[in-house]
C-alpha positions as a Markdown table, in Angstrom:
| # | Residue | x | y | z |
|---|---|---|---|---|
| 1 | Unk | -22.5 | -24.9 | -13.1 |
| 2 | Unk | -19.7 | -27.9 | -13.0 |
| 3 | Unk | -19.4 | -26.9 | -16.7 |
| 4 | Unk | -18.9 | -23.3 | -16.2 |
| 5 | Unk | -16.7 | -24.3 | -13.7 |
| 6 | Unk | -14.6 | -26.7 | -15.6 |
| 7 | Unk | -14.2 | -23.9 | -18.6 |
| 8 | Unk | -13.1 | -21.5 | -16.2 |
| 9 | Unk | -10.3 | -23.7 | -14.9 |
| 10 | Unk | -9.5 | -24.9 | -18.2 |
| 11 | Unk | -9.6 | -21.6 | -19.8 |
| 12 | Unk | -7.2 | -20.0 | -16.7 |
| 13 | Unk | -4.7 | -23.3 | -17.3 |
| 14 | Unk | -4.3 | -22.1 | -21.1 |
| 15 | Unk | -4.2 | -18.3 | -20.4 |
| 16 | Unk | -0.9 | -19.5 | -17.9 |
| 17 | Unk | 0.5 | -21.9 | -20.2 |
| 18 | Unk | 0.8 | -19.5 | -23.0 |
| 19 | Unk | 2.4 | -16.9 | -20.2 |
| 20 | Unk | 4.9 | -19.6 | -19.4 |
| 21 | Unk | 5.7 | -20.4 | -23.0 |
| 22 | Unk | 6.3 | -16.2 | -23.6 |
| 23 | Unk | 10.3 | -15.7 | -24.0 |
| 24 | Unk | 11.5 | -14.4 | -20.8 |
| 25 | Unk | 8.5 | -14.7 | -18.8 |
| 26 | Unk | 7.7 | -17.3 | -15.8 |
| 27 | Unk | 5.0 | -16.8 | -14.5 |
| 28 | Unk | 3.8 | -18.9 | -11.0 |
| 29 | Unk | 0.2 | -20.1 | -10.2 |
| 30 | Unk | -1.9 | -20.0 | -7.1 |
| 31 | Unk | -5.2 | -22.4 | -6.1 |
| 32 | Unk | -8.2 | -20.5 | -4.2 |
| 33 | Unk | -8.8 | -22.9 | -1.7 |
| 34 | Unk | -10.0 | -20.8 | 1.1 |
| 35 | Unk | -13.7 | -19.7 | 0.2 |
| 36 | Unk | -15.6 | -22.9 | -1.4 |
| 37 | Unk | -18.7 | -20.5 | -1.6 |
| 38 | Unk | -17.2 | -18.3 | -4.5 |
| 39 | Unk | -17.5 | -19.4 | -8.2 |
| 40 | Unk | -12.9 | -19.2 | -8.5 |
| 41 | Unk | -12.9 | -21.8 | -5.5 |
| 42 | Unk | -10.0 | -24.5 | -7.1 |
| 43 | Unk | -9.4 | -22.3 | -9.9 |
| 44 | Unk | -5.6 | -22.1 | -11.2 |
| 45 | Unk | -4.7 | -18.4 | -11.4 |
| 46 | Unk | -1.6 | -16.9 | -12.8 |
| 47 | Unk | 0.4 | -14.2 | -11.0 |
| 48 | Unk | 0.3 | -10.5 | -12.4 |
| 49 | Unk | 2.8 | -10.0 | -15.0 |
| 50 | Unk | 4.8 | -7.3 | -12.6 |
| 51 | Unk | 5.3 | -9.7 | -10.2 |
| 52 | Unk | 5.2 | -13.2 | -12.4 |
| 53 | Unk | 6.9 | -15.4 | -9.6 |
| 54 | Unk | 5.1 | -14.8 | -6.5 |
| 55 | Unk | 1.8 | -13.1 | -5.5 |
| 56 | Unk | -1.1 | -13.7 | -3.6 |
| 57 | Unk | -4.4 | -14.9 | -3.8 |
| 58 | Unk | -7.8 | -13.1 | -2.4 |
| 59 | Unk | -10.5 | -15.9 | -2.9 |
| 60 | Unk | -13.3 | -13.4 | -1.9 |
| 61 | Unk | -12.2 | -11.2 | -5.4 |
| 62 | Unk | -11.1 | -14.1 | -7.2 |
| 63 | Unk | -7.9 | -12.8 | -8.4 |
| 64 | Unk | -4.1 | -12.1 | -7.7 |
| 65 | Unk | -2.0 | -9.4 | -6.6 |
| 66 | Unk | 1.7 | -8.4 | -5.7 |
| 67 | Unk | 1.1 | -7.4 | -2.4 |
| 68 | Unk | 2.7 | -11.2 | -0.2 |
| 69 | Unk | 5.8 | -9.5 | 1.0 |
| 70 | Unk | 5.1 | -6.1 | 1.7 |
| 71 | Unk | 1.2 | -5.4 | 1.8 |
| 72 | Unk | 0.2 | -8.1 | 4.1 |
| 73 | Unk | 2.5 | -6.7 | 7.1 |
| 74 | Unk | 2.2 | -4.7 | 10.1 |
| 75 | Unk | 3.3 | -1.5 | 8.8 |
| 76 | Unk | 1.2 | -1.2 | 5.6 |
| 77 | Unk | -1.0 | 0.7 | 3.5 |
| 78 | Unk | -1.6 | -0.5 | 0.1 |
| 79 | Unk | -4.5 | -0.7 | -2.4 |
| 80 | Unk | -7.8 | 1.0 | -1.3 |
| 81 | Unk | -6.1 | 2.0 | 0.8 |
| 82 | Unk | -5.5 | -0.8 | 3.4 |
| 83 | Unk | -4.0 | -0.3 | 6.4 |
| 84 | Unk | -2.2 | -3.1 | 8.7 |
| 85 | Unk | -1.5 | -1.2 | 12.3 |
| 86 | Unk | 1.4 | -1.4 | 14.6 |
| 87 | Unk | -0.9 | -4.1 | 16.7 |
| 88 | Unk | -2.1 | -5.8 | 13.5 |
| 89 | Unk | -5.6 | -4.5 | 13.2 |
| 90 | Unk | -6.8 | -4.3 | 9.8 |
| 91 | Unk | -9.0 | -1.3 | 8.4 |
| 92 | Unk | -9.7 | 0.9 | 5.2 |
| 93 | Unk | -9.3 | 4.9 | 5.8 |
| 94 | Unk | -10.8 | 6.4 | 2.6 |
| 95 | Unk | -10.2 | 10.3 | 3.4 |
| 96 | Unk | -10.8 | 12.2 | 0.5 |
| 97 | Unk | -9.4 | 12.4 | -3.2 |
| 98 | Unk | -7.2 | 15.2 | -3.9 |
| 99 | Unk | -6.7 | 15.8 | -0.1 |
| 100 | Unk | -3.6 | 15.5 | 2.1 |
| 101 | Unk | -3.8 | 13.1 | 5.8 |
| 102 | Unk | -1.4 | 12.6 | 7.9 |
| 103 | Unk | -0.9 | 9.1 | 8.8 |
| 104 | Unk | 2.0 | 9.4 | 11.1 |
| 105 | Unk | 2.7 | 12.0 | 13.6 |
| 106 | Unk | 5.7 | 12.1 | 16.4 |
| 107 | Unk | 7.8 | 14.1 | 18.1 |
| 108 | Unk | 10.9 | 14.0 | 15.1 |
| 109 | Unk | 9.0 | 12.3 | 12.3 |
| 110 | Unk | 5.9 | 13.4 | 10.6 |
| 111 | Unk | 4.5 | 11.6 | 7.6 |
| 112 | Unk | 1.6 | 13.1 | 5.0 |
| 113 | Unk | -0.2 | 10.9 | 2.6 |
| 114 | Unk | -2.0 | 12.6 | -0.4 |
| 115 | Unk | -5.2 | 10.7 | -1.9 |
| 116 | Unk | -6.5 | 10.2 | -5.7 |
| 117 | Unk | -9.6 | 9.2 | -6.3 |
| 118 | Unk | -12.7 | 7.9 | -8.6 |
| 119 | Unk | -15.7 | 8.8 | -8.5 |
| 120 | Unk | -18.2 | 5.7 | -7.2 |
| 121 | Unk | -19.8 | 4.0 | -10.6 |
| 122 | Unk | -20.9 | 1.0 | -9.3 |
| 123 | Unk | -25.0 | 0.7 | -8.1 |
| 124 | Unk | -25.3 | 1.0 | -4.2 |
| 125 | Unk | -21.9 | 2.5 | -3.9 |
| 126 | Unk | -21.8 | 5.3 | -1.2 |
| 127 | Unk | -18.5 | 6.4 | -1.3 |
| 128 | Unk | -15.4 | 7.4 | -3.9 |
| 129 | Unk | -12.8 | 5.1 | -4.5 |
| 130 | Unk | -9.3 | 6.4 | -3.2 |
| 131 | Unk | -5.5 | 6.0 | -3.6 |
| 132 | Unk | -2.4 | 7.0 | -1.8 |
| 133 | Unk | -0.5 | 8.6 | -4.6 |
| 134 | Unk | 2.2 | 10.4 | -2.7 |
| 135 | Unk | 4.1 | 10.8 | 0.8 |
| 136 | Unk | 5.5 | 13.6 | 2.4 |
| 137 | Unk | 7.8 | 12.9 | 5.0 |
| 138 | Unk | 9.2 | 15.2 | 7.1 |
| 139 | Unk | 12.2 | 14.4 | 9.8 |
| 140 | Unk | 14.2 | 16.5 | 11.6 |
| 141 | Unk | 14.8 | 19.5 | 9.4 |
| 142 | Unk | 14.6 | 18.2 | 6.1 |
| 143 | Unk | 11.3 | 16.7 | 3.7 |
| 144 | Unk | 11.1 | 14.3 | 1.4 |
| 145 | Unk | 8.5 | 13.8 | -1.0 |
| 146 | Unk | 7.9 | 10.9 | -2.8 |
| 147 | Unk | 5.3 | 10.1 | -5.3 |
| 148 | Unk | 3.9 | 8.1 | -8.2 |
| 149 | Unk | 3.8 | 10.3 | -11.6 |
| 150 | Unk | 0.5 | 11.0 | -13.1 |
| 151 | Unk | -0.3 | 8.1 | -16.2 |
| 152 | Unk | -2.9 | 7.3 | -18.8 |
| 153 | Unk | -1.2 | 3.7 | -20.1 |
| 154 | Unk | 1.1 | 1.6 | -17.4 |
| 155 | Unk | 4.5 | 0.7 | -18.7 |
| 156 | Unk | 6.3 | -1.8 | -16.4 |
| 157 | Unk | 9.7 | -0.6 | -18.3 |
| 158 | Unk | 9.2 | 2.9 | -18.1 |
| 159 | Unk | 9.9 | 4.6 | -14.3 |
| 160 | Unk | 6.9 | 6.9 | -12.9 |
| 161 | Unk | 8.7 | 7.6 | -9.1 |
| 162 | Unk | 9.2 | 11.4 | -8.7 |
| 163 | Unk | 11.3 | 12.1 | -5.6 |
| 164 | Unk | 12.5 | 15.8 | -4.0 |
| 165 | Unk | 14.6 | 16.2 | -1.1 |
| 166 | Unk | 14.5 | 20.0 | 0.6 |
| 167 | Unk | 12.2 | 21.1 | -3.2 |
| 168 | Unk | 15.6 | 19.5 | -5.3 |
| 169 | Unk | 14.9 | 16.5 | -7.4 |
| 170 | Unk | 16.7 | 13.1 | -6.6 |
| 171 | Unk | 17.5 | 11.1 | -9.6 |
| 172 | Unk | 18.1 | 7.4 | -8.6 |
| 173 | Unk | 20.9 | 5.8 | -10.8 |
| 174 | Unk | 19.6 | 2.9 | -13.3 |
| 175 | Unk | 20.0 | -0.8 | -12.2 |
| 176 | Unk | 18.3 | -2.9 | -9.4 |
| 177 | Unk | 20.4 | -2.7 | -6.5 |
| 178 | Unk | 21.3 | 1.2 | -7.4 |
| 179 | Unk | 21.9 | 2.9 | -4.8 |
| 180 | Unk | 21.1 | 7.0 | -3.8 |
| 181 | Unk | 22.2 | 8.1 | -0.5 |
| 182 | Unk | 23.0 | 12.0 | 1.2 |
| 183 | Unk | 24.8 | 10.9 | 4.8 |
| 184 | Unk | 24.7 | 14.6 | 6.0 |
| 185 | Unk | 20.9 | 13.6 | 6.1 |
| 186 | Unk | 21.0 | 10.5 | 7.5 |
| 187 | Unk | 18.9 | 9.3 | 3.7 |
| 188 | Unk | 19.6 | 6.7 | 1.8 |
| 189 | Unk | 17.5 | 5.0 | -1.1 |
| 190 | Unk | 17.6 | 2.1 | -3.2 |
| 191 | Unk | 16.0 | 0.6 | -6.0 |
| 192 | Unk | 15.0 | -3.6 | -5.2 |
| 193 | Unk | 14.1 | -3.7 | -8.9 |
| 194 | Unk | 14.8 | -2.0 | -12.7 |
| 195 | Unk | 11.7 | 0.4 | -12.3 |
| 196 | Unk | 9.3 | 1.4 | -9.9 |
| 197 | Unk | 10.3 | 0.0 | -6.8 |
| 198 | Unk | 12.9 | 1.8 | -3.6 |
| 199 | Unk | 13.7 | 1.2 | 0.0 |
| 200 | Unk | 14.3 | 4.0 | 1.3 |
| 201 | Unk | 15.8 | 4.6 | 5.2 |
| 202 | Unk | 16.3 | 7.9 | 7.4 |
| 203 | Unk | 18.9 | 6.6 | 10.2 |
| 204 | Unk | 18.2 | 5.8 | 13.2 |
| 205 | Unk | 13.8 | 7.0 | 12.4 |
| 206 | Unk | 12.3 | 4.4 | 9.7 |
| 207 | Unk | 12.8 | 2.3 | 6.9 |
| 208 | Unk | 10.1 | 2.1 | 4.1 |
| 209 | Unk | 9.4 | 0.3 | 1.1 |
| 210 | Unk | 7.1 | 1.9 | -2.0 |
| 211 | Unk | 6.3 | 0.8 | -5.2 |
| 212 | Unk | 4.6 | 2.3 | -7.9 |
| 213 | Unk | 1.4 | 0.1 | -9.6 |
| 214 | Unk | -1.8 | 1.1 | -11.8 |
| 215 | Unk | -5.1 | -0.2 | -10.9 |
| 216 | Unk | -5.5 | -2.9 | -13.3 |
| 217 | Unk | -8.0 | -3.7 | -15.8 |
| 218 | Unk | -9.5 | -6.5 | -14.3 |
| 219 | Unk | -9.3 | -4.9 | -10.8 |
| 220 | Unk | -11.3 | -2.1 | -11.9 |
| 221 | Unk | -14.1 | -4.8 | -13.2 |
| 222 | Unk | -13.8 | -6.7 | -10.3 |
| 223 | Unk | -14.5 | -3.8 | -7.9 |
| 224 | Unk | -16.4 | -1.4 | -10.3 |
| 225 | Unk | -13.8 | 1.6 | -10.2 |
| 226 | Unk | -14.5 | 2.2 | -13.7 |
| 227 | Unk | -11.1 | 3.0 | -14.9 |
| 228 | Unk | -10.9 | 4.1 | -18.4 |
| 229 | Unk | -8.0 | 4.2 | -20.7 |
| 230 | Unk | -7.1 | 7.9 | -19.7 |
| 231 | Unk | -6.4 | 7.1 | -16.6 |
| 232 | Unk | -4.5 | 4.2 | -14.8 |
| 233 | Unk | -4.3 | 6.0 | -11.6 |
| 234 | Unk | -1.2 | 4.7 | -10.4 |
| 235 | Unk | -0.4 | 5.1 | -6.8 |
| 236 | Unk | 1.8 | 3.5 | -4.3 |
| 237 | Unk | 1.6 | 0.1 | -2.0 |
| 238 | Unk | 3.8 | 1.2 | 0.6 |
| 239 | Unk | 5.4 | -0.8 | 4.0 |
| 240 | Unk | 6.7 | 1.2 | 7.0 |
| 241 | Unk | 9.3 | -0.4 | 9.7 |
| 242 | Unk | 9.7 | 2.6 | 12.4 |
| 243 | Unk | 13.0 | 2.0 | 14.3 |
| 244 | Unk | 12.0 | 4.9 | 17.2 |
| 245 | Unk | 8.4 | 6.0 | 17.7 |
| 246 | Unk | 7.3 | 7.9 | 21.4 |
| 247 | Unk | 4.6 | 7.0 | 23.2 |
| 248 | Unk | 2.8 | 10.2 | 21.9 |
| 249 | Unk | 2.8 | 8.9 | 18.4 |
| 250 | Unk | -0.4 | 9.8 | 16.2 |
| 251 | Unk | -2.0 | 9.4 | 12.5 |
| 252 | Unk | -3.8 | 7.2 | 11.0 |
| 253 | Unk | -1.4 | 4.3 | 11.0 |
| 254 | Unk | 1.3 | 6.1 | 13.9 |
| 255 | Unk | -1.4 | 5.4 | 16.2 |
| 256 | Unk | -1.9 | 1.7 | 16.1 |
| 257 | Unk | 2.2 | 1.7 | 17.6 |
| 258 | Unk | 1.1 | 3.8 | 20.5 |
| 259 | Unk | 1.2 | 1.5 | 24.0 |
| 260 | Unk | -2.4 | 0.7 | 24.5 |
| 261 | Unk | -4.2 | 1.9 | 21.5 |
| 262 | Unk | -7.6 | 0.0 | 20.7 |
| 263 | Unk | -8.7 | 0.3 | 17.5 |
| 264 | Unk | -11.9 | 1.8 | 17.0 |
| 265 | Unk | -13.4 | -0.2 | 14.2 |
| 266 | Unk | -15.5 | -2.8 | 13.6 |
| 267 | Unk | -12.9 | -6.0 | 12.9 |
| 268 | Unk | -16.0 | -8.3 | 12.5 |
| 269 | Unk | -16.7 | -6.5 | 9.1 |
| 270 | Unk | -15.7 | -7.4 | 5.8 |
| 271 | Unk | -14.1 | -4.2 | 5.8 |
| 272 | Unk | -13.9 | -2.5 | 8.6 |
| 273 | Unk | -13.7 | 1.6 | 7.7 |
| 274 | Unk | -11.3 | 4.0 | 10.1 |
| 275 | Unk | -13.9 | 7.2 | 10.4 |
| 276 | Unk | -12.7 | 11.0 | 11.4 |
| 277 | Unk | -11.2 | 11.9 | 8.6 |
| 278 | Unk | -11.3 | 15.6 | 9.3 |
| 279 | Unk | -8.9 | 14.8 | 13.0 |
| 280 | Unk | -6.2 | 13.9 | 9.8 |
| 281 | Unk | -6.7 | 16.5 | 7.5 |
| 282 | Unk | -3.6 | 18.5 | 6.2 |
| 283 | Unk | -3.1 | 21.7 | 4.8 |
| 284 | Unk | -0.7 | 20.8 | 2.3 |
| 285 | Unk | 1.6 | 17.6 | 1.9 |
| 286 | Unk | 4.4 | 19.4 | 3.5 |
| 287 | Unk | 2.8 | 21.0 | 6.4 |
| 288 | Unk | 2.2 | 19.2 | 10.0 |
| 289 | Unk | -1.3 | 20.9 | 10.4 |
| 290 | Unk | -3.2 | 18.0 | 11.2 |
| 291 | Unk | -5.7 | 18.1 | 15.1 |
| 292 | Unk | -3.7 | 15.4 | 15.9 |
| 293 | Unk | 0.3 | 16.3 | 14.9 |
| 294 | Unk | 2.8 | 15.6 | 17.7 |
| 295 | Unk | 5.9 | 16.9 | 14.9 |
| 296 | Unk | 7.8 | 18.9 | 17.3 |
| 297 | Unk | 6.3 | 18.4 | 20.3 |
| 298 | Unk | 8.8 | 16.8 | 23.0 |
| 299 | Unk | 8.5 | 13.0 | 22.9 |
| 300 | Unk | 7.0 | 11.1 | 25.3 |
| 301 | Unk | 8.4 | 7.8 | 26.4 |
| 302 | Unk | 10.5 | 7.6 | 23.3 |
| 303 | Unk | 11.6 | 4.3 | 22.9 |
| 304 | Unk | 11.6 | 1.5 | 20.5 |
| 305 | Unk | 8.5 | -0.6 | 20.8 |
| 306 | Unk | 7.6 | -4.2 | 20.3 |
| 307 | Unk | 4.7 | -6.3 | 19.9 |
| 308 | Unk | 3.4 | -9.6 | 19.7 |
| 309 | Unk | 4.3 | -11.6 | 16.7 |
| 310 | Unk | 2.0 | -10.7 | 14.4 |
| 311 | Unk | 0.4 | -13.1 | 11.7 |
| 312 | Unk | -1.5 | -12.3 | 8.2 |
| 313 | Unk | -3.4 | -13.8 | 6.1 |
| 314 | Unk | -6.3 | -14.5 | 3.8 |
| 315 | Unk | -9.5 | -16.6 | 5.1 |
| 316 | Unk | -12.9 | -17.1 | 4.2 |
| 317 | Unk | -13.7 | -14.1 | 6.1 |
| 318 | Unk | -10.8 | -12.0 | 3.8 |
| 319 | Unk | -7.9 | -10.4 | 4.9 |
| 320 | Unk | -6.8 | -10.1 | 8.6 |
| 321 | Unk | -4.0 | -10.0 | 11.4 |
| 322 | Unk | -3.8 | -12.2 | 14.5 |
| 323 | Unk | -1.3 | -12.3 | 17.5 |
């Protein structure tokens, strides 16, 4: 076992040593310490190429991943998809591939969520693997879709964002730092990097961040998704900061803002499932159909709300939130 061990570490130390010495490329290195139970415990691990100088580290998975700023905050849903609430409780809501959810749901803000999916291929597996792929935001009068483009091969110089505003297509200009904005609308959207990445901000209702990324390789033998080379099913890790919310918000993540929510899942487990799909379902992307849409109802108690500072992080028990 010390042998394996040692090979492992060695072998991880020359596969980031050869990164480092690649033209151009620097890429950082993270330690699992947290979980001395797993077979990477000590391990040296590179970060993912797409983000080379900072990334995370899940000890329970034994591998990396670019979600430290964005995915690990109260406002998120990223990966499998993982949601971090408004009061920092942390739960999977798997829906259903090829279906639309809505996830938030208030008086002038309504926001859709439409999920990929694989089918399970891994023994004992009960359920299909799914991915938020696109939004559909709605606000006042106007929608905005935004949404990862359907690819076989991931390219991390070529741009697979699709966004419409109103049914027209927005082209961003080239350049980090670019910058896309329609004041009638209140909308404005910029690229943080070259490719792939946008903030993007409705005055005075939210501002969100969305990047585009492919299920790896090695994620999909880590957590038996069985990609295959036809597709990469690249989706979107996505961070919400909501300026104005009511006290009437709904969705899957809207409701985790509302003044005394309690979640409903089980935060002892590994990974702790939001059920009920069918109170989120959608019609369409576009559409505010969900049981549970409050888009155009009067507001209740509108206000900005606060909560206790929030803290995230990864233990031996995996990821969670505390206040």
């Amino acid at each position: 076992m010390e042998l394996a061990k040692f090979l492992l570490v060695f072998g991880a130390c020359c596969l980031a040593a050869v990164i480092q010495l690649l033209p151009g490329a620097q890429a950082a290195q993270v330690v699992c310490t947290a979980n001395p139970n797993r077979w990477c415990f000590d391990l040296v691990l590179p970060c993912p190429r797409r983000c080379p100088n900072q990334c995370s580290v899940n000890c329970n998975a034994c591998s990396t991943s670019c979600d430290v700023r964005r995915c690990n905050r109260p406002g998120s849903v990223c990966q499998d998809p993982r949601f971090v609430g408004g009061d920092g409780s942390v739960f999977y809501f798997h829906g259903k591939r090829d279906q639309d959810f809505c996830i938030v749901s208030d008086a002038n803000l309504h926001v859709n969520a439409h999920f990929i999916g694989k089918s399970k291929s891994g023994p004992g597996l009960k359920r299909d693997f799914t991915w938020v792929q696109s939004l559909g935001i709605l606000f006042g009068d106007h929608q905005l879709k935004l949404g990862a483009k359907n690819v076989a091969t991931w390219d991390d110089s070529v741009d697979q964002l699709e966004l419409q505003l109103d049914g027209s297509a927005v082209t961003l200009p080239s350049g980090e730092g670019a910058v896309w904005s329609e004041p009638l609308v209140g909308l404005r959207i910029e690229r943080l990097n070259l490719y792939n990445d946008i903030s993007v901000q409705v005055r005075d209702s939210f501002t969100l961040k969305a990047r585009v990324v492919p299920v790896t390789q090695a994620d999909s033998k880590v957590h038996h998704y069985g990609i295959t080379p036809d597709n990469c099913f690249a989706h979107l890790d996505v961070s919400f900061e909501f300026h104005k919310l009511s006290g009437n918000v709904a969705g899957v993540l809207g409701q985790t803002y509302a003044p005394g929510y309690k979640s409903r899942v089980n935060s002892s487990l590994p990974m702790p499932i939001m059920g009920g799909y069918k109170e989120y379902l959608t019609s369409g992307l576009l559409n505010a159909d969900c049981p549970v849409s409050r888009f155009g109802v009067a507001a209740v108690e509108s206000s900005k709300f606060s909560f206790p500072a929030v803290t995230c992080g990864t233990d031996n028990k995996g990821f969670s939130c505390r206040r």
